[in-house]
Phi, psi and omega in degrees: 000132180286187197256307192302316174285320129352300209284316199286357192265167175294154208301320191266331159281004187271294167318327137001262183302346179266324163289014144270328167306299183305315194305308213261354166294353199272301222266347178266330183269007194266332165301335169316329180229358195227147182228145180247172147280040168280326189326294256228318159282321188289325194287317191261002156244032149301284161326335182265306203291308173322337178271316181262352186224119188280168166286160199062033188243185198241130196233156153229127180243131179244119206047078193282319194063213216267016190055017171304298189281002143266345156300315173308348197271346185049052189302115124004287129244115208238131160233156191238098191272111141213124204296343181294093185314314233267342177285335224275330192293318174298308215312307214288349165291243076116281205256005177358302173314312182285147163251134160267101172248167190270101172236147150294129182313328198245028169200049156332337143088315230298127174275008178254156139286145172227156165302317189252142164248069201280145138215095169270115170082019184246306191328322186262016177252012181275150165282003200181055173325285172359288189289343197282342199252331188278352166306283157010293174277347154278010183252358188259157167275172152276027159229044166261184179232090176303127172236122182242131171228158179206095184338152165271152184264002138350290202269018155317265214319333175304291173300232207006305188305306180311289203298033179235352227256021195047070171229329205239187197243133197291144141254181166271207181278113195244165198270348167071021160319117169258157222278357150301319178288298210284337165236041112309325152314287182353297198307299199329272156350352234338110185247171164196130179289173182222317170192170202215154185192168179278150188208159162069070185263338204198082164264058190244143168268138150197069109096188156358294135001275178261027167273316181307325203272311185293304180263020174209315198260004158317300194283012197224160168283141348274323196327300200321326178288352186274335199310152164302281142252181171233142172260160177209123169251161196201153164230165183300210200227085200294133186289200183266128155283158177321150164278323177265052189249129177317139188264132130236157195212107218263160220207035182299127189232109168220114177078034203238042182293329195265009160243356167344278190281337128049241167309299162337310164282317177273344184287130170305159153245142180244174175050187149333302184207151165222126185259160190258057184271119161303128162221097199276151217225067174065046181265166157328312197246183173243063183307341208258313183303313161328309189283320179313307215290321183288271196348296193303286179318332198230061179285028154282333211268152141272110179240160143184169222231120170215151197240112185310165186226337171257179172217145174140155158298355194270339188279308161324319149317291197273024161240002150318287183322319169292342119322321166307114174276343158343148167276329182237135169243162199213144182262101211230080203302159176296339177296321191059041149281002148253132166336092190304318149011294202273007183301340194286324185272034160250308174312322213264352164275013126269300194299309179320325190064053184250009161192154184234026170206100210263135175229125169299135169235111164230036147274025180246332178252171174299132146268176191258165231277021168235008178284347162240081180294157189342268186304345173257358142343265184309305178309334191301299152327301178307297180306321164299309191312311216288302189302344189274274194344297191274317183277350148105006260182102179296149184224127191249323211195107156294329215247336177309119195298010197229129195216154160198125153216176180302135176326281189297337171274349135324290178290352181272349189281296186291028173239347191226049155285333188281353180298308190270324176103168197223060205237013193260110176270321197275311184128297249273316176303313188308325180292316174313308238256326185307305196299315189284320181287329185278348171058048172280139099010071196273116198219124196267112161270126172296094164247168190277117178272139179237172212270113183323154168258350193183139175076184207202131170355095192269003169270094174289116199322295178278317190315308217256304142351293187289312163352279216286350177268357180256312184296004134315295194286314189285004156279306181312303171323300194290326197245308219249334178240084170274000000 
């Protein structure tokens, strides 16, 4: 923002901003030479943004300062807004790869979209948040992500202290938002958080230490209320996608000859179009002849048909998904205990964009009383509660076989797996645990679970128990004590 447009604001935020414009060129030349323990908190949350933002996507940091935590972001395109010449002048030694322009937060001029949106450490130094996220929301797609931290008004007296005893970089008078505020602003603007979590307790380095305090007892009752800051990540508030986008709907079949013809009758058709993949999975029985002969019997349907070379469902998902042409895939166990009926409110519910990952629940309504036993219930119950925790993200029903996203968030999910490792005979996590990294929009549906007509489970109770207990613990490591 120029000084004429500064001038131009009403006298008491134009006086604001110009003792902040002074406050932060004073605090840039004086960082030149001089270090705090602030060092050690910007580091670890260099570390919290690297976790939520992959490299190579187009970033924007609005009050970048000297552009360190957008560089560590490794951008593509990484730009950088701060009304300070004297930060903007270090950013631009300092990031030579990056671009910097000098803007106000609350008139930004920038003409692009980004994926990503930082306010890091800002909301409370601002004169108008409101106006500064509605800046904001002309630089977003409906698939970019706003990411925010904001100190706790805890740790006022702290700072005040740091900064009077010189450890910290001095401020002015802040406005002290707490994460009720800020994602009221959101709403206002329309954002909409998708999760929000505590960072930070022991922003010193020392060594060991300050890994326990920050990544693990940070995340736990009672600490998490003592942080430092808090993040929120939010996205806009998505309009309706086109309606006439293409279906495929995967169809792992293992000993499942007698629900075939079924399927054939009851699964809808959506979209443009809807296709059937079949991934018959080592049976018993002669599911996969069964299945060629309806194939054969019904050519309204656009089918295929393939036979696993690995085993478990999750290896049968992703080699549907690898097969599918569909713009949206939808997951449909062979069993029909969820009801094929109900796939069209999974469709209207992505294409709405009132979620970009729809998870089947069928711990919300009564089941029917042979559809579940007692102990795989309860363990159900467990698991969700542990995945709501590690993924930030309510999750009612981990293991319910009905899933639906977008095509292209598929593929960013299987290009980035290697992140999680490929140890999930169900599919379900792998999907869980892809969405929640990628800060997909997670939205739980209800449906009525029923008791099979045919054949008998294919889920072992403990065996399969012990898994979802490793896999538990090797998520935390990867999403929640990062």
């Amino acid at each position: 923002m120029s000084e004429k447009t500064i001038d131009s604001l009403n006298p008491a935020q134009s006086s604001y901003q110009q003792a902040r414009q002074r406050h932060w060129n004073s605090v840039a030349r004086k960082l030149a030479t001089w270090t705090s323990w602030g060092a050690a908190y910007h580091e670890r949350l260099a570390e919290i943004y690297q976790s939520l933002v992959p490299p190579g996507l187009s970033v924007l940091e609005i009050g970048c300062a000297r552009g360190d935590l957008l560089a560590a972001l490794k951008p593509a395109l990484g730009v950088g807004v701060d009304f300070s010449d004297e930060m903007l002048g270090a950013a631009k030694e300092r990031h030579p790869q990056l671009r910097f322009v000098r803007a106000d937060a609350h008139a930004l001029g920038l003409n692009q979209k980004f994926d990503v949106v930082i306010l890091s450490d800002l909301a409370n130094d601002l004169w108008d948040v409101q106006t500064a996220l509605q800046q904001v929301a002309q630089l977003a797609t409906p698939r970019s992500r706003i990411i925010i931290n904001s100190y706790s008004r805890l740790w006022e007296p702290i700072l005040r202290a740091a900064e009077w005893m010189d450890l910290a970089k001095p401020t002015l008078d802040q406005n002290w938002l707490t994460v009720e505020d800020i994602a009221g602003l959101l709403n206002l603007t329309d954002f909409e958080v998708i999760k929000q979590w505590p960072e930070i307790i022991w922003p010193l380095p020392t060594g060991i230490f300050s890994d326990l305090c920050n990544r693990y007892l940070v995340k736990l009752w009672p600490f998490k209320y003592f942080a430092l800051t808090n993040v929120l990540v939010a996205r806009p508030r998505p309009p309706p996608e086109a309606s006439d986008v293409s279906v495929s709907v995967i169809v792992p079949a293992r000993n499942e000859a007698g629900n075939i013809a079924e399927i054939f009758a009851r699964v809808p058709r959506m979209g443009r179009s809807t296709e059937l993949v079949f991934i018959e999975g080592h049976s018993r029985d002669d599911t996969f002849a069964v299945i060629e002969a309806a194939i054969a019997a019904h050519p309204e349907w656009s089918c295929q048909l393939a036979r696993q070379s690995g085993v478990g469902k999750g290896d049968a998902v992703r080699l549907g998904f690898s097969m599918a042409k569909g713009d949206v895939l939808m997951i449909l166990d062979a069993d029909l205990t969820v009801p094929p009926e109900d796939l069209p409110r999974f469709y209207e519910a992505l294409g709405s964009g009132k979620g970009e990952f729809i998870n089947g629940a069928r711990l919300i309504y009564p089941m029917e009383k042979q559809a579940m036993r007692f102990i795989n219930l309860l363990g159900n119950k467990f698991f969700s509660l542990a995945f709501s925790w590690l993924l930030g993200q309510s999750i009612k029903d981990t293991l319910c076989g009905t899933k639906v996203l977008w095509k292209k968030d598929y593929d960013l999910i299987a290009a980035n797996r290697a992140y999680f490792g490929d140890f999930d005979p169900f599919g379900d996590f792998d999907l869980l645990f892809g969405a929640a990294k990628l800060n997909l929009k997670i939205l739980d549906l209800p449906v009525r679970y029923r008791e099979r007509t045919y054949g008998t489970t294919n889920i072992q109770r403990w065996r399969h128990a012990l898994l979802l207990f490793k896999m538990v613990f090797f998520a935390a490591g990867r999403i929640k004590f990062i």
